[in-house]
C-alpha positions as CSV (number, residue, x, y, z in Angstrom):
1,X,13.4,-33.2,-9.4
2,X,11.6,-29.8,-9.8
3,X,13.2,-26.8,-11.3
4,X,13.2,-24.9,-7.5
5,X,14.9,-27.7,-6.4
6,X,17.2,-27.4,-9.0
7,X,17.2,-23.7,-10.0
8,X,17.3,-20.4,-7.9
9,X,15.4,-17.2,-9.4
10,X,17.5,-14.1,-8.8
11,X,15.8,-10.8,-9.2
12,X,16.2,-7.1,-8.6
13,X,14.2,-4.1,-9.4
14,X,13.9,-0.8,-10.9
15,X,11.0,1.2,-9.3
16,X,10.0,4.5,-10.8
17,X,8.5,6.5,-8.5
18,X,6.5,9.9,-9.9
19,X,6.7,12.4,-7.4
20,X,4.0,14.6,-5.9
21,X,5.5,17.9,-6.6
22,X,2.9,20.6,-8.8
23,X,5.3,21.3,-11.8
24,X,8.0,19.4,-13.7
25,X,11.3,18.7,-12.6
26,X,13.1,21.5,-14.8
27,X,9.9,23.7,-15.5
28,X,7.2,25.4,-14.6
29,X,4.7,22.8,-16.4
30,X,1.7,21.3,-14.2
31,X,2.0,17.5,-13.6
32,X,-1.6,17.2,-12.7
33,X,-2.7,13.6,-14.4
34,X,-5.9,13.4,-17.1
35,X,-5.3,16.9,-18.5
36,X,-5.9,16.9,-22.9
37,X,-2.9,15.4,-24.2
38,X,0.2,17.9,-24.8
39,X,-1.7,20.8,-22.7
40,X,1.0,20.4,-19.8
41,X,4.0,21.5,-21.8
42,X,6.5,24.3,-22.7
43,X,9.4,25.4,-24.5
44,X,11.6,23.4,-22.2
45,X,9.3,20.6,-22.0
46,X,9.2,20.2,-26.0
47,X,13.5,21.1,-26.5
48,X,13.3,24.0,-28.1
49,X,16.8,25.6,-28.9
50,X,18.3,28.2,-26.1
51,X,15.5,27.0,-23.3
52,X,17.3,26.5,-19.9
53,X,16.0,24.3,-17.3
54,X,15.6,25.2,-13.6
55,X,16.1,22.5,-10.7
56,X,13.0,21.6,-9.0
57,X,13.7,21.9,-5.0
58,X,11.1,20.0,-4.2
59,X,11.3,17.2,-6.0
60,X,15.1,17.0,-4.7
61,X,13.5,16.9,-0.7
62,X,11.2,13.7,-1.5
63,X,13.9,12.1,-3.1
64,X,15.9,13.0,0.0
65,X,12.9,11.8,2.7
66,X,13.1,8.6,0.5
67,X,16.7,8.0,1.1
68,X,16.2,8.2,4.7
69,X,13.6,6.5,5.2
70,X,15.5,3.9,3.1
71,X,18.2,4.2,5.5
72,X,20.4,5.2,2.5
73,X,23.6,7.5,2.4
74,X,22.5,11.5,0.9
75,X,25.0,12.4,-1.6
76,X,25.9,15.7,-0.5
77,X,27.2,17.2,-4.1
78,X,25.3,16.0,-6.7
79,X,25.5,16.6,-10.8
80,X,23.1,15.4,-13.1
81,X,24.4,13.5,-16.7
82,X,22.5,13.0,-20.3
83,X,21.8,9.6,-20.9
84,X,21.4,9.8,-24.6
85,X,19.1,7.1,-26.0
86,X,16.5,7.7,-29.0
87,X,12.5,8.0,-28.3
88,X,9.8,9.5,-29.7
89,X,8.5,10.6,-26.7
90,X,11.7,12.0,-25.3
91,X,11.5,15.5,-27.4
92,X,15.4,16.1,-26.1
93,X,16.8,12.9,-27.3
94,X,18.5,12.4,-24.0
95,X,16.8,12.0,-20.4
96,X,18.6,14.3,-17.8
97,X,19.5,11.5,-15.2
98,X,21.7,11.0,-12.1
99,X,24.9,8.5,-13.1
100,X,27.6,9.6,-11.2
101,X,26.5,10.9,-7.9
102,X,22.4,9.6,-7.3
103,X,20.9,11.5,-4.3
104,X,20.9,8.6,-2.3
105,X,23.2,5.4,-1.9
106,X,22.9,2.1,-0.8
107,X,20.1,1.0,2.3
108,X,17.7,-0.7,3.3
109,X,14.1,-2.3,3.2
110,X,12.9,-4.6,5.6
111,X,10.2,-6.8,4.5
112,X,8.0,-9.5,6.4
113,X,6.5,-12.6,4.4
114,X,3.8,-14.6,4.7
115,X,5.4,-17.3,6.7
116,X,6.5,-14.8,8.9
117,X,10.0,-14.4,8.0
118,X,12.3,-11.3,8.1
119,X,14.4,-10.3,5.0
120,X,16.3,-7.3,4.3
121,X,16.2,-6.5,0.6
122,X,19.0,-4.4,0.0
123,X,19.3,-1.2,-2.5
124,X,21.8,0.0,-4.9
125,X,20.4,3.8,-5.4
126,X,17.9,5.9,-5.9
127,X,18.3,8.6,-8.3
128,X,16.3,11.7,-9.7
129,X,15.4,11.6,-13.3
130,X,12.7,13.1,-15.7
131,X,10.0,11.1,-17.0
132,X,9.9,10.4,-20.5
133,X,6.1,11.1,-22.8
134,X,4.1,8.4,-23.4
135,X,3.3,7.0,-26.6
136,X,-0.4,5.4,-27.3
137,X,-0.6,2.9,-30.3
138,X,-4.2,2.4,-30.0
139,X,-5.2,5.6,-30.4
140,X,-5.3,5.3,-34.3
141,X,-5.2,2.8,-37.0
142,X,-2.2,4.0,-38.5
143,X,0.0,6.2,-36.4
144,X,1.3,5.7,-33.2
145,X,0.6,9.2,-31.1
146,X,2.6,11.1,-28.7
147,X,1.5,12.8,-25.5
148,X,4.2,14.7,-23.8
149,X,2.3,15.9,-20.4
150,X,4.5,13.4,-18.9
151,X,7.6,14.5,-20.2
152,X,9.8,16.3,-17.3
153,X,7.4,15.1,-14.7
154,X,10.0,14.5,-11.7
155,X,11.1,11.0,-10.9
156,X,13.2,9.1,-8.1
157,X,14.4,5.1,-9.6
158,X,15.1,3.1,-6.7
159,X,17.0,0.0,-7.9
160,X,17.8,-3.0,-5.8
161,X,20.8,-5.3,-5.6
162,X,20.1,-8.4,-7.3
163,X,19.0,-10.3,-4.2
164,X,15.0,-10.8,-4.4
165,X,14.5,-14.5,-4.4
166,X,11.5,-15.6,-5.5
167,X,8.1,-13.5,-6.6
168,X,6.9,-13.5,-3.5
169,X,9.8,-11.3,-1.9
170,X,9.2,-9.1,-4.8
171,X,5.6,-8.3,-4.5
172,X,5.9,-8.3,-0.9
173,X,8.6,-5.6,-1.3
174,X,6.5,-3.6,-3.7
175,X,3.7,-3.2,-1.3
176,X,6.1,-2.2,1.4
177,X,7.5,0.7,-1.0
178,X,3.6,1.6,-2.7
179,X,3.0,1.8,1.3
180,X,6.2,4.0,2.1
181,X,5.5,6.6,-0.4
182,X,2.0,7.2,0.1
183,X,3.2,7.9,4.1
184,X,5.7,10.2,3.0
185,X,3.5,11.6,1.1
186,X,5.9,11.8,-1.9
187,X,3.8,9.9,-4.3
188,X,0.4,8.5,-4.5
189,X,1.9,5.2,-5.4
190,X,-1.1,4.4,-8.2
191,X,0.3,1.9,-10.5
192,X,-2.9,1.8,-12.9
193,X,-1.9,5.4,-13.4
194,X,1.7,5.5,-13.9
195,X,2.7,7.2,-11.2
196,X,4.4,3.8,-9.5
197,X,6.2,1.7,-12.0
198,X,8.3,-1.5,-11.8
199,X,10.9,-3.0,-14.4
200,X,12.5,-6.5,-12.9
201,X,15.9,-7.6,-14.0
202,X,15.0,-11.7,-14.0
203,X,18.0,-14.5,-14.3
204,X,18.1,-17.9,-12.7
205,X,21.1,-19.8,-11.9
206,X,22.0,-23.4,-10.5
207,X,21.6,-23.7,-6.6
208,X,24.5,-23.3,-5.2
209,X,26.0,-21.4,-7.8
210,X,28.2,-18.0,-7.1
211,X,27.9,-16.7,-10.6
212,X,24.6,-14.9,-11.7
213,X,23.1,-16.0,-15.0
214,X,22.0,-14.0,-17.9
215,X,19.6,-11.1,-16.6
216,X,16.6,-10.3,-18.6
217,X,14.5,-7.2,-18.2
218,X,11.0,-6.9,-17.9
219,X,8.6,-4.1,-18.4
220,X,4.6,-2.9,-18.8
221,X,3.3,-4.2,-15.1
222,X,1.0,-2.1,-14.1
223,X,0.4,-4.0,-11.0
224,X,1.9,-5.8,-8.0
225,X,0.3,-8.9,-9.0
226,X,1.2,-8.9,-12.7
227,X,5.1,-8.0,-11.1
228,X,5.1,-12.0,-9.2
229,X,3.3,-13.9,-12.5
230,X,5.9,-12.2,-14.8
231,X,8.8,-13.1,-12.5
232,X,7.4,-17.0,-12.0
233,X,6.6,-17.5,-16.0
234,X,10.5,-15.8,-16.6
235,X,11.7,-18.3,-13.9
236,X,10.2,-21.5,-15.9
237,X,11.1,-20.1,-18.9
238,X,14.4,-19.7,-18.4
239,X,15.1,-22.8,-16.9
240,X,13.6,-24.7,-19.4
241,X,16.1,-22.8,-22.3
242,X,18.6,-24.3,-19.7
243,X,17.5,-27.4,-19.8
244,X,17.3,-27.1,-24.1
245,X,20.9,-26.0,-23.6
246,X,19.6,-23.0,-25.0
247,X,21.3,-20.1,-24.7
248,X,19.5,-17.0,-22.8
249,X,19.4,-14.0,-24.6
250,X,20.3,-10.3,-22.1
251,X,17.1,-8.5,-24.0
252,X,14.1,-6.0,-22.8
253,X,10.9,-8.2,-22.6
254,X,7.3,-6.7,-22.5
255,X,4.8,-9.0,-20.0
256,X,1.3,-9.6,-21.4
257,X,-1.4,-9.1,-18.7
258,X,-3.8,-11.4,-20.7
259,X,-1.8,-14.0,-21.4
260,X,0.9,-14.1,-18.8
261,X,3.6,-14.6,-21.1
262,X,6.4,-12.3,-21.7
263,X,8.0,-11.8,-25.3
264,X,10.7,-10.3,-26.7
265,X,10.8,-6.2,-27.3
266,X,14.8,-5.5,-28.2
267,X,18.1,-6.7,-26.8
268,X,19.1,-4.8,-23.8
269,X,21.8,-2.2,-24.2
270,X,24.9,-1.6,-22.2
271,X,25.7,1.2,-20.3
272,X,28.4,2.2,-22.8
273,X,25.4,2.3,-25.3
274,X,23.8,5.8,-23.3
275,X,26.8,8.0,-23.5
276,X,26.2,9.4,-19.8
277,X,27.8,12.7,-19.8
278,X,27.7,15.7,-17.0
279,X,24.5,17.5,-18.0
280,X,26.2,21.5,-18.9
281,X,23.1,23.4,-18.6
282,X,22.2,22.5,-14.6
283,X,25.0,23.6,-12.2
284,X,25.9,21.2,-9.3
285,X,24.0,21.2,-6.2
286,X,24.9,20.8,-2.6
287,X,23.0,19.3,0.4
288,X,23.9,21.0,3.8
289,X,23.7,19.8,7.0
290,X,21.1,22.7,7.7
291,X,18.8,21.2,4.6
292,X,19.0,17.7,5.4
293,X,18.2,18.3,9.1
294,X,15.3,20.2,8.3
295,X,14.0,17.5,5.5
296,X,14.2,15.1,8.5
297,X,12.3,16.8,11.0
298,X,9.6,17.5,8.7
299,X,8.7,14.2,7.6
300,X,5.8,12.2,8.1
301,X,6.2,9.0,9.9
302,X,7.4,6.0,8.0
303,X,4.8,2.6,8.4
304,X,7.3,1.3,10.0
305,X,7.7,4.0,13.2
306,X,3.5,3.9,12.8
307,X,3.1,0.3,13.4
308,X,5.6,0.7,16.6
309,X,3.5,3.4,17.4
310,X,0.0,1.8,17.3
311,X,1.8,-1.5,19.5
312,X,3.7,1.1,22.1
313,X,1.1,3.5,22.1
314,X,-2.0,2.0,21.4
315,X,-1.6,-1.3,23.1
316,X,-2.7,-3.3,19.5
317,X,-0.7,-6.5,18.8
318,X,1.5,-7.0,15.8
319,X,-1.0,-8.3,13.7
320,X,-3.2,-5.8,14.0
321,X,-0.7,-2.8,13.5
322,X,0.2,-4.9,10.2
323,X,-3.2,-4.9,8.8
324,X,-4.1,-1.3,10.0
325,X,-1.1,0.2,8.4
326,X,-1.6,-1.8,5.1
327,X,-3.4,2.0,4.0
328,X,-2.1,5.2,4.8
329,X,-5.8,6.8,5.3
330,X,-6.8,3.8,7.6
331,X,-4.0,4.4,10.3
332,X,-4.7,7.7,9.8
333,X,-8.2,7.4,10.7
334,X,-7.8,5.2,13.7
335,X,-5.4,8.0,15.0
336,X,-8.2,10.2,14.5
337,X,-11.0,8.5,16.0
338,X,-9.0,7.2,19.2
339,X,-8.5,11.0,20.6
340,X,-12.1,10.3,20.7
341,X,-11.8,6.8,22.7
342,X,-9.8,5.3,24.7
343,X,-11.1,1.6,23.5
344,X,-7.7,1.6,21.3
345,X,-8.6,-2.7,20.3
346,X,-12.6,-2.2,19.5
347,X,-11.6,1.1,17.0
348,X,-9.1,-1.4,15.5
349,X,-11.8,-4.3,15.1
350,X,-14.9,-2.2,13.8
351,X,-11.7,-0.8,10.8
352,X,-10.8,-4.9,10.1
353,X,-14.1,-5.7,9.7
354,X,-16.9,-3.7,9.2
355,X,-15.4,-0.7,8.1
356,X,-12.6,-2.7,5.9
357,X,-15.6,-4.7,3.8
358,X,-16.9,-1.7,2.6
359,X,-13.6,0.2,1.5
360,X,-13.0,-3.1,-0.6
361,X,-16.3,-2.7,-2.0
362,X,-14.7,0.5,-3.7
363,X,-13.3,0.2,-7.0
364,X,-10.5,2.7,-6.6
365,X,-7.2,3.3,-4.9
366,X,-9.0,6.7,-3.4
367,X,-10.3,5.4,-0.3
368,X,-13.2,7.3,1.4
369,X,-14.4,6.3,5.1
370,X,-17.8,5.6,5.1
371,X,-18.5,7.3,8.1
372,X,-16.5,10.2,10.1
373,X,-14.0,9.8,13.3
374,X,-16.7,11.3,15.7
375,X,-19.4,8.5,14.3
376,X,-17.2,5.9,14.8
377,X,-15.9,6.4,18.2
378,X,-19.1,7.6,19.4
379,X,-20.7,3.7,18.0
380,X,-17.9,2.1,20.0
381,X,-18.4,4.5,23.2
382,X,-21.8,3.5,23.4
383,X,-21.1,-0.6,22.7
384,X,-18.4,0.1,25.8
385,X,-21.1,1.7,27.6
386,X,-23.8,-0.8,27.4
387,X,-26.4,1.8,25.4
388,X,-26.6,-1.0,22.4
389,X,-25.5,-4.2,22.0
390,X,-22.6,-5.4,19.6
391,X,-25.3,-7.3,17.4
392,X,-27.3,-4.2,17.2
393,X,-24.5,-2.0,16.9
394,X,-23.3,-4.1,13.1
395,X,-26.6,-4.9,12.0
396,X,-28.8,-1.6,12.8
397,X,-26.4,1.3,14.1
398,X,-23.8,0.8,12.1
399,X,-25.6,0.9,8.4
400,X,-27.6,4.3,9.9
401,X,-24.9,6.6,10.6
402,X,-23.5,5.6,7.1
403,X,-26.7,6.7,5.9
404,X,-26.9,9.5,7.3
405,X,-23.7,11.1,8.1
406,X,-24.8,14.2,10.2
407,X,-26.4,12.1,13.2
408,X,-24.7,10.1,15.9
409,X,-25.6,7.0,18.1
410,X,-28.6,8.8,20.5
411,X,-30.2,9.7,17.1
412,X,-30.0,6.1,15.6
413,X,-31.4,4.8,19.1
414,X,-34.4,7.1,18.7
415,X,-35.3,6.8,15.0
416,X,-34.8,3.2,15.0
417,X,-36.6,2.8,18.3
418,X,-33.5,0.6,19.9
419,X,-33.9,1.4,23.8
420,X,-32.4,-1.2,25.6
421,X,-34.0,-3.0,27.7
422,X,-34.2,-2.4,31.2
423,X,-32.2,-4.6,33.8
424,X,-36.1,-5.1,36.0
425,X,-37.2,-5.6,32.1
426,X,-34.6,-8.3,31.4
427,X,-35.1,-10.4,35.0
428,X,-38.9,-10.4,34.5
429,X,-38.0,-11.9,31.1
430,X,-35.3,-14.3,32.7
431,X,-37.5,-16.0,34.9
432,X,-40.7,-16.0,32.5
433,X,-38.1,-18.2,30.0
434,X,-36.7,-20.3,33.1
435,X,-40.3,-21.1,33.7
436,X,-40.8,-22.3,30.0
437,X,-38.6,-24.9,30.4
438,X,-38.1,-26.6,33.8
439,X,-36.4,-29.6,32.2
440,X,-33.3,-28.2,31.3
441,X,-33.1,-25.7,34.4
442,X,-32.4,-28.7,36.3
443,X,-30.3,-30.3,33.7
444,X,-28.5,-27.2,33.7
445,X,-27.7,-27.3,37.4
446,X,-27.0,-31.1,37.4
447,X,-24.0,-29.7,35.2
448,X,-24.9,-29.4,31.6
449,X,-24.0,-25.5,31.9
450,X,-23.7,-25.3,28.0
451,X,-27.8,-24.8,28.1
452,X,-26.7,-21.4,29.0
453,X,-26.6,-20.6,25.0
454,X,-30.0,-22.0,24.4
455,X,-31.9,-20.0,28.0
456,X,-29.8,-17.0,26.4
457,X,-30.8,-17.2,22.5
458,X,-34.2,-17.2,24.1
459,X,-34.1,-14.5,26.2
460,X,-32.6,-12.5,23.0
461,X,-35.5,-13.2,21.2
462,X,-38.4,-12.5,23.3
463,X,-36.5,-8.8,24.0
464,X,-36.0,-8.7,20.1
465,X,-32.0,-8.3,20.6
466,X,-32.6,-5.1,22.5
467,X,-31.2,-6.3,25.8
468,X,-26.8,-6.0,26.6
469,X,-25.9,-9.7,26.5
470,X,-23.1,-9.2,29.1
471,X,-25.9,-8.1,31.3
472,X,-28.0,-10.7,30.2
473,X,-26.0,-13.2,30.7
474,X,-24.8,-12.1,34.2
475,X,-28.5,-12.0,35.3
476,X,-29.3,-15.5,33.2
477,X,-26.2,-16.8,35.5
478,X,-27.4,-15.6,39.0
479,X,-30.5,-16.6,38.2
480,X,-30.2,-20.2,37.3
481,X,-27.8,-20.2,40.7
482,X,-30.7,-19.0,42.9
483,X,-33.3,-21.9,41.6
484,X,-30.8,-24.3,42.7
């Protein structure tokens, strides 16, 4: 018997989420990424005695638009606590945290997996929280070094309930909350850069079982990927200690990217351990029914309400809203360009195929269209029109206006010398190939109709691809019928 027949994984998650906002979460500092180590800090940044922070609003209104699109409770009077730990790279020795009263309680993520099922994975919290330094141990031979630019930087952790079943309901749910933040435009959801980080509490237990086993935490994934191989290596790990009747060990473990392997970093302290107490230096602040109304007027559509939106509005089916909405700048896009169409399902196909090869051809998270809204809808109104062909529109059109990104279809037609052929030009061809090949006009009208490929693939070559197959074929049709 295998372990999944035997075993159930049980996971839940800790996601840190950087947010967008300009400057820290208690000071003015800049959170821009890549500047020279320890150049985005200040006296409150680096602890120094009698410093004061100062609440950033901001970062308390993503938090918020996260909780609702969550479909989490907003705690309406919130404190923040000290959670008193010991790192180099915390210059306070405490992290000013939300215990008592996080912004947001409880709610919701719906999820879709590959196999089509629907699963709600449930949340604990989200809370606001300060980012910690970093520390780089491969900077020098001897010393580890410090760079506090990301200390302060303003966080939200959204932690689950421990009810993610296997690694593919966690990276599944990932992707749905890297695609949530980027619409909310809270976060640019980069996990190569920090700013979207994942720890995953791991246990197994015995199907069946009520009682959760011995969780295990583990940290440094940098991507969504690396978050499903840690989970499935934990999972046969674990079950194999179990199967030793060894004992599990409740520790921190860091996931090797190379390997796949996790190991062990330090047992895992208990809550008791931090010392949470209210934070005296930030007073208490309140969320009024005047605040939180306005925070949810104001924000962006979730990918959920856009993928109702392309099926309602648009017309496009639910697998083409799921794939179009996968990227925040490719919805956006095919808004943009269909206020320039109505052919809602052709803008949809030229962005799943064409226009989808090359962003994956891009070795970045930044993704730049390769041609503008006007180019594209002006390619498709002219396929719809019958001013170029489908096949000359992908292999000829298509590759110009990326080239040259100041010119439209007319121009492409006239530099690459792509005038369709006339419907008098096409007959004149029609009957010249019908005539070619008297054999299989009458086989074709004894009832082999599939000849109509072969009388077409000529006709397309001896007008070089330059004449509208629907036309073509309409004429081909009618003609074949009138030499019957």
């Amino acid at each position: 018997m295998s372990s999944q027949e035997t075993y159930q994984v049980v996971v839940g998650l800790e996601v840190h989420i950087q947010l967008l906002t300009e400057s820290k979460l208690f000071a003015a500092d800049s959170t821009a990424f890549g500047k020279e180590a320890n150049t985005n800090v200040s006296v409150i940044t680096l602890a120094h005695p009698g410093t004061m922070p100062k609440l950033n609003k901001k970062a308390v209104e993503y938090a918020i638009r996260m909780g609702l699109a969550c479909q989490s409770k907003i705690t309406r009077h919130c404190i923040f606590d000290r959670k008193n730990y010991f790192y180099p790279d915390l210059p306070k020795g405490f992290q000013t945290t939300q215990d008592r009263t996080p912004i947001c309680v409880g709610g919701t993520v719906p999820i879709t997996l590959k196999d089509g099922r629907n699963v709600d994975i449930q949340l604990n919290r989200i809370h606001l929280e300060e980012d910690a330094g970093k520390s780089m141990h491969d900077q020098d031979n001897e010393d580890s070094l410090i760079d506090l630019n990301r200390a302060g930087v303003p966080l939200i952790e959204l932690v689950t309930e421990p009810c993610i079943a296997s690694a593919e309901e966690a990276m599944t749910f990932l992707t749905e909350i890297r695609s949530m933040v980027r619409y909310l435009e809270i976060c640019d959801g980069n996990m190569e850069q920090g700013s979207l980080r994942c720890d995953a509490n791991i246990s197994v237990k015995k199907n069946g079982a009520i009682e959760l086993g011995k969780k295990v935490e583990v940290k440094n994934m940098n991507s969504i990927r690396n978050v499903g191989r840690a989970i499935k290596h934990e999972f046969e790990r674990q079950v194999k200690l179990l199967e030793a009747g060894e004992e599990i060990i409740s520790e921190t473990r860091l996931f090797d990217a190379n390997s796949g392997i996790t190991s062990g970093m330090r047992t895992k302290e208990e809550l008791n351990d931090y010392r949470y107490f209210p934070e005296p230096d930030l007073s208490p602040f309140t969320v009024s029914d005047e605040w939180l109304a306005q925070i949810r007027d104001e924000m962006p559509p979730t990918p959920e309400v856009m993928r109702e939106t392309l099926i309602n509005k648009f017309g496009l089916s639910d697998y083409d809203a799921n794939v179009l909405c996968q990227e925040k700048r490719v919805v956006d896009f095919f808004v943009e360009v269909s206020q320039k169409t109505s052919h809602y399902k052709q803008v949809a196909n030229w962005l799943m195929g064409p226009v989808k090869s090359i962003l994956n051809e891009q070795e970045t998270e930044d993704v730049k269209m390769p041609l503008s809204a006007v180019q594209l809808a002006d390619l498709v109104n002219a396929i719809e029109d019958g001013k170029i062909n489908p096949s000359m529109a992908n292999k000829q059109v298509f590759p110009f206006l990326i080239e040259h990104s100041n010119k439209l279809v007319a121009d492409a037609i006239k530099e690459l010398g792509l005038e369709q052929v006339s419907q008098d030009d096409i007959s004149d061809v029609i009957l010249e190939v019908l005539g070619q090949y008297p054999d299989k006009v009458k086989a074709y009208q004894s009832g082999k109709k599939n000849l109509i490929g072969m009388f077409m693939g000529e006709v397309m070559k001896q007008t070089q691809g330059s004449a509208d197959p629907k036309k073509t074929n309409e004429l081909l049709r009618q003609a074949l019928e009138e030499q019957n």
